[in-house]
C-alpha positions in Angstrom: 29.1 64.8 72.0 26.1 66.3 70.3 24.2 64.7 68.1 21.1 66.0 66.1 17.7 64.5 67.0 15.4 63.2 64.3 12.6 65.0 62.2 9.7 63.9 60.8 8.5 64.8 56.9 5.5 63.7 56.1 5.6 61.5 53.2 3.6 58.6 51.5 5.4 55.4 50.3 3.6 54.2 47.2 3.9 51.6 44.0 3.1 53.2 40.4 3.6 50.0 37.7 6.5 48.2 38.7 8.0 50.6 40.8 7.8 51.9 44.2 9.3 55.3 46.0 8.5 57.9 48.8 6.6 60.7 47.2 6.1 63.8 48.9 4.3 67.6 48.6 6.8 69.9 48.2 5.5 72.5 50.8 6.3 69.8 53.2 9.4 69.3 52.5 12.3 71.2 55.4 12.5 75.1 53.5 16.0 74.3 53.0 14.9 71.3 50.2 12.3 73.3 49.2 14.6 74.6 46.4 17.3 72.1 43.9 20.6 72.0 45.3 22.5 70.0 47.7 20.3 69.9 50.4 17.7 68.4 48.9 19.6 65.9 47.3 21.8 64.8 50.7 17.7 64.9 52.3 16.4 62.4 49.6 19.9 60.4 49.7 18.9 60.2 53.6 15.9 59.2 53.1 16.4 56.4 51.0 19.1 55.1 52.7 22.3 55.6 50.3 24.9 55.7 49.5 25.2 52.6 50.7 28.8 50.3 50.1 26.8 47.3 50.9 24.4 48.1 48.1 21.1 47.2 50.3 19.5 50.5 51.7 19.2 48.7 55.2 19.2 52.4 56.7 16.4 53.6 54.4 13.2 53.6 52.4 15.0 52.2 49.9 14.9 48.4 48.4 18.2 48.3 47.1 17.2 47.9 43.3 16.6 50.8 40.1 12.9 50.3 40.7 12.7 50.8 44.4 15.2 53.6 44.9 13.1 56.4 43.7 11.6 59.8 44.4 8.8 61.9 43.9 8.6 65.6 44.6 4.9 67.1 43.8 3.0 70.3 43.6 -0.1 72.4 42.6 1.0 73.7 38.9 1.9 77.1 38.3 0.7 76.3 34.5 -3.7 76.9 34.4 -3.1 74.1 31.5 -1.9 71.7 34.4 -3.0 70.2 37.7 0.3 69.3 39.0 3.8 69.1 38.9 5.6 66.2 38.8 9.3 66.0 39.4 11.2 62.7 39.9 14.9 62.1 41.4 16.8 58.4 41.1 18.5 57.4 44.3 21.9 56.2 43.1 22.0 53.3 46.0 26.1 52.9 46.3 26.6 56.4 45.5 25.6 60.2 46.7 24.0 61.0 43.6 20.8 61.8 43.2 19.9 61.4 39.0 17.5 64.5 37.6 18.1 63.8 34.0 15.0 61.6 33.4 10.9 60.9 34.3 9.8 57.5 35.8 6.8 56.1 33.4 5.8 53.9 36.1 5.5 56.0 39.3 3.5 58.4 36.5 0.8 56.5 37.4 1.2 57.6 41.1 0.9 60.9 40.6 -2.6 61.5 39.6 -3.9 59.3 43.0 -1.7 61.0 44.9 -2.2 64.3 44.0 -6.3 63.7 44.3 -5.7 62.3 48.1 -3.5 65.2 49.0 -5.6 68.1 48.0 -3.2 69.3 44.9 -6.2 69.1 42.4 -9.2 71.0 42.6 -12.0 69.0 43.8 -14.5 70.8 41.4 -12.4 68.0 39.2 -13.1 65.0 40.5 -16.4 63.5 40.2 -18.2 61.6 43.0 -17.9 58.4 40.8 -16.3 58.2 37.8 -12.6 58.7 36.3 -10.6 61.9 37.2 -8.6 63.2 34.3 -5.3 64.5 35.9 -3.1 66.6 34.0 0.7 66.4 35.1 3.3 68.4 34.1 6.7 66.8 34.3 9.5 68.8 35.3 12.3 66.8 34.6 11.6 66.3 31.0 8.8 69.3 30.1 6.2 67.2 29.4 2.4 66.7 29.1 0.9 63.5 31.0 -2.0 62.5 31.2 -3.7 60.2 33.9 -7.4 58.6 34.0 -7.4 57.7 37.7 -11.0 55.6 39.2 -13.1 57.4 41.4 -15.8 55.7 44.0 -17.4 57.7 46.4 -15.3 60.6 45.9 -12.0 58.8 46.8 -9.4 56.9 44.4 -10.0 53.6 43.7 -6.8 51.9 44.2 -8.7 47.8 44.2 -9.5 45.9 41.3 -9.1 43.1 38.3 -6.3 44.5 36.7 -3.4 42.3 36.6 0.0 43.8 35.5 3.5 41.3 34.9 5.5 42.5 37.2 3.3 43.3 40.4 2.2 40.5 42.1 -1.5 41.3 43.4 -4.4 43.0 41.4 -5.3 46.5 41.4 -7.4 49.5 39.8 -6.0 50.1 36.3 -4.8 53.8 35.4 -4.0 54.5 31.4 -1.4 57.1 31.4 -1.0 58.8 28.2 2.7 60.6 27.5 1.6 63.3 25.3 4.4 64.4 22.9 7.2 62.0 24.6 10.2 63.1 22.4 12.8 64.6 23.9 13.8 68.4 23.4 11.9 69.9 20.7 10.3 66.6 18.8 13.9 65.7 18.1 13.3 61.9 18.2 16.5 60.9 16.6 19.4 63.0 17.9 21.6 61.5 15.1 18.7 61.8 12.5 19.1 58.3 11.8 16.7 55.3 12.3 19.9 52.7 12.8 24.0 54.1 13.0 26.5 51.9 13.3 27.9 52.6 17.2 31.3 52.2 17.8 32.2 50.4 20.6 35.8 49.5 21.8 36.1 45.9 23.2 32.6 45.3 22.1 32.7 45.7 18.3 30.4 48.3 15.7 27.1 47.4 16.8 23.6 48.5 14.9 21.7 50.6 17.5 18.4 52.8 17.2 19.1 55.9 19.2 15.9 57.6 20.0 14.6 60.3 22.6 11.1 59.5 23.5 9.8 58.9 27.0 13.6 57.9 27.7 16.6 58.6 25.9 17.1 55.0 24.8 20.1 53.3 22.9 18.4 49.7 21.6 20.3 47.5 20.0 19.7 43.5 18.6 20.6 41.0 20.9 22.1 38.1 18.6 24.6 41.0 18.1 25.7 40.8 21.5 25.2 36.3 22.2 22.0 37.2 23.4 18.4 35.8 22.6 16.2 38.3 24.2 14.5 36.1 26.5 17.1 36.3 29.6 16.0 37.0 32.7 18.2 39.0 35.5 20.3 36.1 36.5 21.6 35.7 33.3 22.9 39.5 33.6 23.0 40.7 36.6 25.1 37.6 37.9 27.6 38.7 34.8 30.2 41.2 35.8 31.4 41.2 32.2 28.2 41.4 30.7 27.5 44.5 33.1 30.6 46.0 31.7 29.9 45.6 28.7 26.4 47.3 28.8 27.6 49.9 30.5 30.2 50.6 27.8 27.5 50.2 25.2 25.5 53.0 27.4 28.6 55.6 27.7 29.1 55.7 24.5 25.5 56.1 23.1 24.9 58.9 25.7 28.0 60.6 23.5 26.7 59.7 20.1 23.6 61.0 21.4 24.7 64.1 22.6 24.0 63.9 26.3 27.3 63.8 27.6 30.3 65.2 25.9 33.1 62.4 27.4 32.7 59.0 28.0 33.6 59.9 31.2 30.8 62.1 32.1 28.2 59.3 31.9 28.7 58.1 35.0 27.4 60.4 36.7 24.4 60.2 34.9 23.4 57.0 35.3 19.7 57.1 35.0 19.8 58.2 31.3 20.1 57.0 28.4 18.9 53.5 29.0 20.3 50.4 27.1 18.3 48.0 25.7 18.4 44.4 23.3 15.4 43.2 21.4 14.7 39.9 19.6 12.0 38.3 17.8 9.3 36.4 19.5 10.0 33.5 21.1 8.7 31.3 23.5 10.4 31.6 27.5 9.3 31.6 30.8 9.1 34.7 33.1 10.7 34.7 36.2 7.1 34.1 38.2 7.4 30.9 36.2 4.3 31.7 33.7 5.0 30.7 30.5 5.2 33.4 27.5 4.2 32.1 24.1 5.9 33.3 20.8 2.7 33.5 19.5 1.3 36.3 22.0 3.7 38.9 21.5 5.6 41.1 18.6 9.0 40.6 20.1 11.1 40.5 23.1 12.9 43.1 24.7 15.3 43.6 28.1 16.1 47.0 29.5 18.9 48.0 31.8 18.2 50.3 34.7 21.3 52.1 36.9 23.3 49.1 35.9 21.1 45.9 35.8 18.5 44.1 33.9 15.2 45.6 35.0 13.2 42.5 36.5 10.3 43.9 34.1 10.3 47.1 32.3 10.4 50.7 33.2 7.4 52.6 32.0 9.6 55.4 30.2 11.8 52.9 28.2 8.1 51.4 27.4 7.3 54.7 25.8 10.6 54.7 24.0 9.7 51.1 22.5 5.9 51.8 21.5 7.4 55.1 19.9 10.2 52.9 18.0 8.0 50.1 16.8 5.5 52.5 15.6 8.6 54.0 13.1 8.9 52.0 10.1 12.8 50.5 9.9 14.2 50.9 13.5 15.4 47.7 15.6 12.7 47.8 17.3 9.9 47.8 14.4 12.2 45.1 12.6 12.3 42.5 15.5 8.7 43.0 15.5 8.6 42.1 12.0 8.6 45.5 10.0 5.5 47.5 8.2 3.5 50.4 10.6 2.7 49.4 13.6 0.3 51.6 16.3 0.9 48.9 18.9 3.1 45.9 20.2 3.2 43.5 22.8 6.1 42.7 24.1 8.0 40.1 26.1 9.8 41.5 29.3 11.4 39.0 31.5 8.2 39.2 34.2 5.9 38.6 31.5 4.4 40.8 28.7 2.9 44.7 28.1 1.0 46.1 25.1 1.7 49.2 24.5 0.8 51.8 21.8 1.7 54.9 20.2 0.8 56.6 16.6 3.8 58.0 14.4 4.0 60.6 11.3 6.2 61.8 8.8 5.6 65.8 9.0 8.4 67.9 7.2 10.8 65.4 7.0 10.6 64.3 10.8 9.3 61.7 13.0 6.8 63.1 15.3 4.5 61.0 18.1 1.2 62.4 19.8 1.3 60.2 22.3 1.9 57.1 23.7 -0.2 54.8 26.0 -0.2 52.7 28.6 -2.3 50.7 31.2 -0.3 50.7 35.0 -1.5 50.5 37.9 -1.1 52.2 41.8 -1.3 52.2 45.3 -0.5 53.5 48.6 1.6 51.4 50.7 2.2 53.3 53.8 1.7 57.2 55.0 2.3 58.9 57.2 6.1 60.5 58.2 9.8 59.3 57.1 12.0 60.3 59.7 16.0 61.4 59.6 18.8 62.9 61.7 18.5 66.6 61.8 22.2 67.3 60.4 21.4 64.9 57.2 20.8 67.9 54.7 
């Protein structure tokens, strides 16, 4: 019998924030996952390693976690107000199901080093020392971001001082600004409510904030559902039930948000929208074993990512919760303690993150500029991935 030798793609392997993935140029990519459509998605599934029954990714580049099963398609813009486009895919890992629906706020900071090391931006643009201001556009969501990435000696600076909960080591610190981060047309609040009542069966009405910025995001108050807010992944993820439960919660905010039409239909969206409980400061300890302090953050917040509770928190669901504490009378602002807010810090169950974003009232709806962020990124590996030649 025949079988198909192996090809190489050249590809980098790189951590943005709190997540990793294999990022590549999309003129290197096999012709035939040059365009959306199946083969690229059975080529990325490949690469990664799913779907996988045993749910590890042994097979791939993947880690067998939301955060690690990622990937990053980039490209010179066709837009002279952009330097690059930016288009992100979630590896489903027990599934063949790559996830389009949604951006990854934490690779974001990726992009702008890896676009400068691969020749997408013109060099006339980066200074011999100095910050490079890289404008992404990105392509899942049709958005502005914007990326100060370090510059020493004409290279990215990918060393330095700035620690981040969630990644172990130091790096070079990137703010990354997500200009205009509602989703759709400024349309933060697809119900045009700041709280409805969700209706959940088995669970109960619960009060939720259903908002579209960075993320599609459904938060809702954790004493509502026996939680505090300061759990950490064992507490969930160990938890069939409570994973059921969530994921119910999630099906039927992606309806009363209007991204599905059927319960049913959510699942095979799983990326988006994500589901997450907030709570009022309170003193815990993070899963590195460093002690949080009541008294050092606005309030506490846990996010759910393809299914579990992220082990920090995903950059995009950030956005969503600057954008929500900044809105006087959401879940969000109230567990924070109410009254305008342009910034929180809040407790995550690796540690903590400021974050900060400016709301106004114009015409009768909520609009946000931007929001911001301090992340964090570097190259792991380059070089080439390689899989069978029948894979896509």
């Amino acid at each position: 019998m025949h079988y198909a030798p192996q090809i190489k793609i050249p590809a980098t392997y790189m951590r943005g924030g709190t997540s990793k993935g294999v990022f590549f140029k999309l003129s290197d990519l096999p012709e035939a996952a040059q365009q959306p459509g199946v083969a690229r998605d059975q080529l990325l599934l490949r690469v990664i390693g799913s779907p996988d029954p045993y749910e590890k990714q042994i097979d791939g580049m993947g880690a067998a976690t939301s955060s690690t099963s990622k990937t990053v398609i980039l490209s010179k813009s066709a837009s002279p107000e952009h330097d690059v486009d930016y288009l992100f895919g979630q590896v489903s890992i027990d599934k063949p199901f790559v996830d389009w629906s949604g951006n990854c706020g934490n690779l974001s900071a990726a992009v702008g080093p890896f676009a400068i090391a691969n020749g997408l931006i013109d060099p006339a643009r980066i200074p011999e020392n100095g910050v490079a201001e890289v404008r992404i556009w990105q392509a899942n969501i049709h958005k502005t971001i914007v990326s100060r990435v370090p510059i020493v000696n004409g290279e990215v600076q990918e060393t330095g001082d700035f620690e981040l909960d969630g990644v172990t080591f130091p790096a070079a610190e990137i703010p990354v600004a997500f200009m205009d981060p509602a989703d759709g047309e400024g349309a933060i609040f697809p119900t045009g409510n700041l709280i409805d009542d969700l209706d959940v069966p088995g669970v109960g009405t619960l009060k939720a904030t259903l908002i579209n910025a960075g993320i599609p995001t459904v938060f809702i108050n954790a004493a509502d559902i026996g939680y505090t807010g300061a759990e950490l992944q064992g507490a969930i993820n160990g938890d069939s039930k409570a994973l059921d439960m969530f994921e119910n919660i999630r099906a039927h905010g992606a309806v009363r948000m209007g991204l599905v039409s059927d319960i049913s239909e959510a699942a095979n969206r799983q990326h988006t929208p994500k589901v997450a409980f907030v709570g009022p400061p309170a003193d815990y300890v993070s899963s590195s074993g460093k002690s949080v302090q009541a008294a050092d953050i606005d309030l506490l917040v846990r996010a759910l990512s393809m299914g579990k509770l992220h082990h920090a928190m995903m950059g995009t669901a950030a956005v969503a919760i600057a954008a929500a504490a900044a809105i006087e009378g959401t879940l969000v602002n109230l567990a924070a303690g109410g009254g305008k807010r342009n910034a929180v810090t809040f407790g995550h169950p690796s540690g903590s993150l400021r974050v900060g974003a400016e709301a106004n009232l114009i015409d009768g709806r909520w609009c946000i500029e931007q929001a911001v962020m301090s992340r964090s990124a570097r190259v792991l590996m380059e070089g080439f991935v390689k899989i069978p030649g029948d894979s896509f």
